[in-house]
N, C-alpha and C positions, 0 to 999 in steps of 0.2 A: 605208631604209638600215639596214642590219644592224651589230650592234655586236659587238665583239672581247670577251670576258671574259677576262683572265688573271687567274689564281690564282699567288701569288705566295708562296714559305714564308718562314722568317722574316726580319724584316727584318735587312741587315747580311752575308746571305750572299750570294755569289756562283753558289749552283746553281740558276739560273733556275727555269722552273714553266714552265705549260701554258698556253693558250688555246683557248677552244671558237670557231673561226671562222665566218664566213658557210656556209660547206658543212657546217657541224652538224658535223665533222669535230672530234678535239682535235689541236692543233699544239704543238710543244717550244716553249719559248721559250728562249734560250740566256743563261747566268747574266751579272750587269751588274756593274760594276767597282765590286769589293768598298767601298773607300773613299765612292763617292758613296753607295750602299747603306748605310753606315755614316750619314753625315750625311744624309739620308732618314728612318732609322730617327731621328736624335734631334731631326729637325723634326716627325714624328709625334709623337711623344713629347711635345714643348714645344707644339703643336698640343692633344695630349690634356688637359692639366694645367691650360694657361693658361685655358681652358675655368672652371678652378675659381678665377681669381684674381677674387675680390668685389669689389675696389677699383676704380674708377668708372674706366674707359678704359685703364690697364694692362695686364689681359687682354688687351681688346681689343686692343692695338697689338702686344703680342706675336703674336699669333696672325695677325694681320695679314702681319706679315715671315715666318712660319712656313709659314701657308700658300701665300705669292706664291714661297718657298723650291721648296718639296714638287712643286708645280704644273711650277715652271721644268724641276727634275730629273725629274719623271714626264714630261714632253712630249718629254724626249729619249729614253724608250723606248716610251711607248706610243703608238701611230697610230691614226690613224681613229676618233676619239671612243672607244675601245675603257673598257672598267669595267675597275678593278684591285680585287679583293679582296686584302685583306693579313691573314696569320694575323698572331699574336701572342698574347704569352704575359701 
């Protein structure tokens, strides 16, 4: 089974990106509503950092609700097991 790749530019904006689909083909992907894109970008965000919190289970739980976050609002735009690359700055 063949996977979806979209490339996604940065987070929090609404001008979608591309997908290289099963036909080797690249397809638009149409831009996702700004606001969720916005809270997306700052569970990445708290995702990247909590990463660095040393304190024995903290991180961890933060990053926990961050990612079951990120996961819930990616599965409303992307199908079929598809890979998200996400630039950033």
């Amino acid at each position: 089974m063949s996977k979806n790749i979209y490339f996604i530019g940065q987070l929090g904006s609404d001008a979608g990106g591309w997908y290289i689909g099963a036909d080797g083909k690249i397809h638009r992907v149409p831009g996702w509503n700004p606001e969720a894109m916005t809270d997306l970008a700052a569970a990445v965000h708290v995702i990247r950092y909590a990463n660095l919190v040393k304190t024995a289970g903290f991180g961890s739980q933060i990053m926990k609700e961050a990612v079951g976050f990120a996961q819930k609002q990616l599965a409303e735009y992307v199908k079929d097991g598809g890979i998200v690359v996400i630039s950033g700055h």
